[in-house]
C-alpha positions in Angstrom: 0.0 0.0 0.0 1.6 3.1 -0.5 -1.0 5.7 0.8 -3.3 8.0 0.1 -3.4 10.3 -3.1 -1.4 13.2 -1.1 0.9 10.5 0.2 2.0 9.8 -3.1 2.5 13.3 -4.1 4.7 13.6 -0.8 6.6 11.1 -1.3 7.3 11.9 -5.1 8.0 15.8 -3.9 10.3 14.2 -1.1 12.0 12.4 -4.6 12.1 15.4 -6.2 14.2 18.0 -3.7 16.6 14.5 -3.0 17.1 13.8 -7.0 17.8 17.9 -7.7 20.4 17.6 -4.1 22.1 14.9 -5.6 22.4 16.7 -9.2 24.1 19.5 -7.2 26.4 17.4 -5.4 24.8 18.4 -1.9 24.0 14.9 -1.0 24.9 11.7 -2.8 23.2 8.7 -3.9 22.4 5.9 -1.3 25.5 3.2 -1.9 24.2 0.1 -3.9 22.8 -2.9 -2.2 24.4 -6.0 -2.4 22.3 -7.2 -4.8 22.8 -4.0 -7.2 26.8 -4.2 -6.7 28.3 -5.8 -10.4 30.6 -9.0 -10.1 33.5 -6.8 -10.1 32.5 -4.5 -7.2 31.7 -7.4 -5.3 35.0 -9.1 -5.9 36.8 -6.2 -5.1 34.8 -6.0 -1.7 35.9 -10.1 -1.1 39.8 -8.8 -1.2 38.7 -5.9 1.1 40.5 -6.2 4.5 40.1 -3.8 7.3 42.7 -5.7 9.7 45.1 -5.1 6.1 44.2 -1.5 6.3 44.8 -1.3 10.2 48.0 -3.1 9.9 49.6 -0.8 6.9 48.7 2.2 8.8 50.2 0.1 12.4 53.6 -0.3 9.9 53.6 3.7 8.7 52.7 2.3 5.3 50.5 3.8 2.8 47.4 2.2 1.8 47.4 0.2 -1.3 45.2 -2.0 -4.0 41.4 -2.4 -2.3 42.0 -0.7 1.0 42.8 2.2 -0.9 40.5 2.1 -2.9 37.5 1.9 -0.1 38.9 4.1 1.6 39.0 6.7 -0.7 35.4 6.2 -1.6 35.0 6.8 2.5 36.8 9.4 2.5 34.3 11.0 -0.1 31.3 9.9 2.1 32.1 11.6 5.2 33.8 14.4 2.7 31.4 17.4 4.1 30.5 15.7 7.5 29.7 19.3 10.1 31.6 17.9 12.8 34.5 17.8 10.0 36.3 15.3 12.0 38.6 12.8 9.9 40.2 9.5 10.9 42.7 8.0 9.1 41.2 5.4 7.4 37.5 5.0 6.1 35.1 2.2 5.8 32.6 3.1 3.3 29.0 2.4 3.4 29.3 0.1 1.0 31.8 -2.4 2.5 30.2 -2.9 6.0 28.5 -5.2 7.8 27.4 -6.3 11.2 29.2 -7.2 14.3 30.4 -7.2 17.7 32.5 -5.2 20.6 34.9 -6.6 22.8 38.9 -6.0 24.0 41.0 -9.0 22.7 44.7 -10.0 23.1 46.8 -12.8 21.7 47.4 -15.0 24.6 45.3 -16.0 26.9 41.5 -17.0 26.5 39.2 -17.6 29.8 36.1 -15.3 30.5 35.8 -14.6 27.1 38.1 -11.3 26.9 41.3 -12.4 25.3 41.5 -13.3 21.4 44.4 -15.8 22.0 42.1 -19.0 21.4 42.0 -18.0 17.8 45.7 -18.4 17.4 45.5 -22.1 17.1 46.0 -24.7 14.4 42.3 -26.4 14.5 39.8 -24.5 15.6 35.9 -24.7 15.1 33.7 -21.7 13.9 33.7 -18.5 16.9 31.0 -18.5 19.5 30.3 -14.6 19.3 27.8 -12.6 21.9 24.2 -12.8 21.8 23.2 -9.3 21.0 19.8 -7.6 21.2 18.0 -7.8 17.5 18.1 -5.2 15.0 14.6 -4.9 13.6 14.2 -1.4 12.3 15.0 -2.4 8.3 13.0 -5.0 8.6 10.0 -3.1 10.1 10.5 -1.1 6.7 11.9 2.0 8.4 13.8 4.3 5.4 17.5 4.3 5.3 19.5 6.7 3.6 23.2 6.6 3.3 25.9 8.2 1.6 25.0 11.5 2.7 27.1 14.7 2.6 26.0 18.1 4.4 23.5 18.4 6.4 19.6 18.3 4.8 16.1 18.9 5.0 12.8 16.4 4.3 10.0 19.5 3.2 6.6 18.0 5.0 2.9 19.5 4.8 1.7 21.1 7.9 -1.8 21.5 7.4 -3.5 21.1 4.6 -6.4 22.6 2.1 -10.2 22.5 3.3 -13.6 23.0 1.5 -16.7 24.2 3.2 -20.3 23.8 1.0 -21.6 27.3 0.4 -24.6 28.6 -1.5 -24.7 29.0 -5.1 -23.3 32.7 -5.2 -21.6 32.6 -2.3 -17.6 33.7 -2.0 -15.8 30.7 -1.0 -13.5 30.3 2.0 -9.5 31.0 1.1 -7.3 27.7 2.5 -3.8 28.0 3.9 -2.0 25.3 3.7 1.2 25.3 5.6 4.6 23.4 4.6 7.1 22.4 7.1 10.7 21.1 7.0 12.5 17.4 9.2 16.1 19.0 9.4 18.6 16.1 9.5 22.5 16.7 10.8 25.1 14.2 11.6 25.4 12.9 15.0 28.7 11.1 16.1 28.8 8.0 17.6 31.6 6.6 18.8 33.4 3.2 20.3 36.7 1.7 20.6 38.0 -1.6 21.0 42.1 -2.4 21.6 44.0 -5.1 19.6 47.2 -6.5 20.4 49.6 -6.1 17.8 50.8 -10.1 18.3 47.0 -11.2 17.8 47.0 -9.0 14.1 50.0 -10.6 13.5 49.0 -14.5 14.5 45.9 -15.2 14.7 44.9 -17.8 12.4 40.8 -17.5 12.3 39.6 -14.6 10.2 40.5 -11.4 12.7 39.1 -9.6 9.6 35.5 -10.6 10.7 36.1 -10.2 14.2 37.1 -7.1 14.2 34.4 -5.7 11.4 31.9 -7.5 13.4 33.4 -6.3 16.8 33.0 -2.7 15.5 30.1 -2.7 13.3 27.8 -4.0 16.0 28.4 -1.6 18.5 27.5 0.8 16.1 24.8 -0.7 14.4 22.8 -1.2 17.8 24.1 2.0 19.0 21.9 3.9 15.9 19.0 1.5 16.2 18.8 2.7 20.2 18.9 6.1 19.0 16.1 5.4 16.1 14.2 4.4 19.1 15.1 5.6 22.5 17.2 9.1 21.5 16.2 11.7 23.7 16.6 14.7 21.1 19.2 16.2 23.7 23.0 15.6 24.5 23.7 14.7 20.9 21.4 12.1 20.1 18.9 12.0 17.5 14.9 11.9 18.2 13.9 8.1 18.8 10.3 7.6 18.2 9.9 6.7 21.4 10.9 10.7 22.3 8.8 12.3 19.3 6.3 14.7 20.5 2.7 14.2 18.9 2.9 10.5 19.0 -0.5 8.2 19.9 -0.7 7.8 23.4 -2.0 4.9 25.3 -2.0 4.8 29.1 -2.4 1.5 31.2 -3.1 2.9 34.3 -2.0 5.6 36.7 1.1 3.3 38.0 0.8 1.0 34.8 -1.2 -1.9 34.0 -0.8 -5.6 32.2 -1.0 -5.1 28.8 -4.2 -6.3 27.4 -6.4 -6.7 24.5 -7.5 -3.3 24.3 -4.5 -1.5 24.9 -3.3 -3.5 21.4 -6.1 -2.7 19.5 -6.0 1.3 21.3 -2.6 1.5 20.0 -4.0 0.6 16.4 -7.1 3.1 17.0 -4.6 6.0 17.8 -2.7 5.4 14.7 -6.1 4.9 12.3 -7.9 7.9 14.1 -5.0 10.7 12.7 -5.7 8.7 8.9 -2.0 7.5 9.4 -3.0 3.1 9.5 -1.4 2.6 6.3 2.3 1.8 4.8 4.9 -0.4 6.6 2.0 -1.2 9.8 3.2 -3.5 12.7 3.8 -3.7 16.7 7.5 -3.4 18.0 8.3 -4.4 22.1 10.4 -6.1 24.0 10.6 -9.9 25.0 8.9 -9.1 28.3 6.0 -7.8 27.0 5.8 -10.7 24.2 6.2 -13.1 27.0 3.4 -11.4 29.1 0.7 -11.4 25.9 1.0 -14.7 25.2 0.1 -15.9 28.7 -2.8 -13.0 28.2 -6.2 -14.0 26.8 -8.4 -11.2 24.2 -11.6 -12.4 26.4 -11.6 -13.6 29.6 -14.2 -15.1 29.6 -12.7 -17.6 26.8 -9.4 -19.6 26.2 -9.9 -19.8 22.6 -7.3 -17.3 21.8 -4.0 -15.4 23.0 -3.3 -11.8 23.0 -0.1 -12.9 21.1 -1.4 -16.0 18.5 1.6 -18.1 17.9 -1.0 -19.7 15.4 -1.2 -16.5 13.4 2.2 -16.9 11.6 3.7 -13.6 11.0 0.9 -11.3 12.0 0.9 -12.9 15.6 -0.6 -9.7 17.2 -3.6 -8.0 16.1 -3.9 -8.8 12.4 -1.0 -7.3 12.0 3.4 -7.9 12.3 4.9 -7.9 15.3 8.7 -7.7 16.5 10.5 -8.1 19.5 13.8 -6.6 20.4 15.9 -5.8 23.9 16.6 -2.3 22.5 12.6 -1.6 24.1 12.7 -0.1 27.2 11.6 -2.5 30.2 12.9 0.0 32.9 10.1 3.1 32.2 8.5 4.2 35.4 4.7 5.6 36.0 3.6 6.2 39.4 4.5 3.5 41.5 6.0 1.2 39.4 9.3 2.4 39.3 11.7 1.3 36.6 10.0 -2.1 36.1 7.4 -0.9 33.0 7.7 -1.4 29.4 6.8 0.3 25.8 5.4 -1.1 23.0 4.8 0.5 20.3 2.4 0.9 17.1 3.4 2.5 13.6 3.7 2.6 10.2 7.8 2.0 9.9 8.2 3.8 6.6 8.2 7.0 8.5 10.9 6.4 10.3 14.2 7.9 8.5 17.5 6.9 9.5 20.5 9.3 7.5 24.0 8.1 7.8 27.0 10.3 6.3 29.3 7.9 5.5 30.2 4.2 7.3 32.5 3.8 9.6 35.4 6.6 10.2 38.5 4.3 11.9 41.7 5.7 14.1 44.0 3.4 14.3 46.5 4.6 17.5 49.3 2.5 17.8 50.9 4.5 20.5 48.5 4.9 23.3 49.1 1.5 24.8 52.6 0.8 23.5 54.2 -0.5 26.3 51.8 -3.1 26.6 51.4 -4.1 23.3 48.2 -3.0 22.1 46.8 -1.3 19.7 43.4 1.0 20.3 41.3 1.1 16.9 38.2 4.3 17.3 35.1 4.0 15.1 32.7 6.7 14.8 29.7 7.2 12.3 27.3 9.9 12.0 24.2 9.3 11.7 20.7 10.8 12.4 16.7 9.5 12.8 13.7 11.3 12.5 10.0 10.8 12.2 8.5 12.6 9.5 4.8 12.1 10.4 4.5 11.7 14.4 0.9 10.9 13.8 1.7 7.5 12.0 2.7 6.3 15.5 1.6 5.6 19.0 3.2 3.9 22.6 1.8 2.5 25.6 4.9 3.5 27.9 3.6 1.8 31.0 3.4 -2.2 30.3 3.7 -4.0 33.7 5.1 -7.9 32.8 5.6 -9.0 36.5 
């Protein structure tokens, strides 16, 4: 479905201003999908090796061959970033992919800390972290990347309106009103510290650890921000934090989430015209947990709140997703840091920018003495919702 006539024009005007940006060279075309990258791209991206990259630059030696090239491609990325802030070697959009965050060292290998059990001569596939799930693509929310300079979506305000008058009658003038979603990076930053005999060793592919060590962080650390960001101390607006959004209260110090605060959290949405697009429930395991035990009439056990039998439309008719990244610490009243959120929308109108991938210092000399190496990541990145209407949150779900 994608929406009602004016929708349609929105989204084609939205098309427009981002098409005659581009022309101009004020932003730049999303980087291609995997499945749009040609064989030689995606051979090129095979032979692509950050831990390469990190060592040249550990050795004082210029980049060459692939490394180069991506990171040249970065560097044009993250070319016009506000913050202006440069590391010395770029992953491009392009080239990443998804990971994890952790300190490692060659030797060494108990509690999970030290990378020294990949230095070995037979060793089995690595047991990596369980990490909350990233949801938000899936949802359908809009990703742009390879973004330069800051940017604005142009959004209606208020629209036209027609009142019936008498044959002769003057008619009533409308106003309609425009608006403007203003989108600037925000830096978020991790680090993680190598040591240099594990770069030089290890024998599993450090490559993937390490692109997975950093990417996650990062990767979760936007989706929190998509979701939870307060709008203040550098973080973006999370739709959680969006003022105008649906509200649906449980109780004055929270409630068990029931039947009808689902289907109030669908009403809120349909009530502002906004039930249409990318439509479906996102909360936490907690609350999942608590609606499946939960029956839509009491007076019946035919049926769960949450029906396991419904396939992928489990809640409501419609999809629903669960992730850690939703709050389960929220407090109303009484119930202090024990309630939940769950949340109602249509996905599509959430818009996540990113300038660039992932901007890596590689500091050799921080930690010299002891042998490591300490490799920074930052990306910039920034979320918005462009219609608050198109969503709605029950902020007070009591699971225990």
């Amino acid at each position: 479905d994608d929406g009602t006539p004016a929708e349609m024009v929105e989204k084609r005007f939205i098309q427009k201003v981002l098409n005659e940006r581009m022309k101009k060279g004020e932003i730049y075309a999303p980087a291609p999908s995997s499945s749009e990258t040609s064989r030689n791209e995606k051979s090129g991206l095979d032979k692509f090796s950050i831990a390469r990259g990190i060592q040249c630059l550990m050795d004082n030696k210029p980049l060459d061959g692939v490394e180069r090239e991506m990171n040249e491609e970065g560097q044009r990325e993250m070319s016009q970033c506000s913050e202006g802030y440069r590391g010395n070697f770029v992953v491009p959009s392009v080239a990443l992919a998804h990971g994890r965050r952790r300190d490692m060292t060659g030797t060494g290998g108990s509690g999970g800390n030290q990378g020294g059990t990949t230095i070995a001569t037979d060793l089995g596939s690595f047991i990596d972290l369980l990490y909350s799930r990233m949801v938000l693509r899936g949802l359908g929310a809009q990703f742009l990347t390879g973004l330069t300079g800051n940017f604005d979506l142009p959004k209606m305000v208020t629209g036209s309106s027609a009142t019936h008058k008498a044959e002769n009658t003057a008619a009533d003038e409308s106003s309609p009103t425009t608006g403007k979603i203003s989108f600037a990076p925000k830096r978020l930053p991790t680090y993680i510290e190598v040591s240099k005999q594990l770069l030089r060793q290890s024998s599993v592919s450090i490559e993937s650890i390490l692109r997975n060590d950093l990417a996650t962080a990062l990767a979760l650390g936007m989706e929190d921000g998509a979701i939870n960001g307060t709008g203040s101390s550098n973080q973006p607006t999370g739709v959680l934090a969006t003022t105008g959004i649906g509200s649906v209260a449980g109780g004055t110090n929270g409630a068990s989430p029931d039947w009808n605060d689902i289907v109030d959290l669908e009403t809120a949405v349909s009530t502002a015209n906004a039930d249409i697009g990318n439509l479906a429930y996102l909360t936490n395991p907690k609350v999942r947990g608590q609606l499946k035990k939960s029956f839509v009439d009491t007076s019946s056990n035919a049926e769960r709140v949450w029906n396991s039998m419904s396939g992928n439309t489990p809640l409501n008719g419609y999809k629903g997703e669960v992730t850690t990244q939703i709050p389960d610490n929220l407090t109303k009243g009484t119930a202090t840091g024990v309630a939940s959120a769950i949340l109602f929308g249509n996905w599509a109108d959430l818009v996540v920018a990113q300038w660039g991938g992932i901007d890596i210092n590689v500091n050799p000399y921080v930690k010299d003495i002891e042998g490591l190496v300490r490799i920074t990541a930052d990306v910039y990145y920034d979320s918005a919702v462009r219609r608050a209407q198109s969503f709605s949150a029950m902020k007070d779900a009591l699971t225990t």
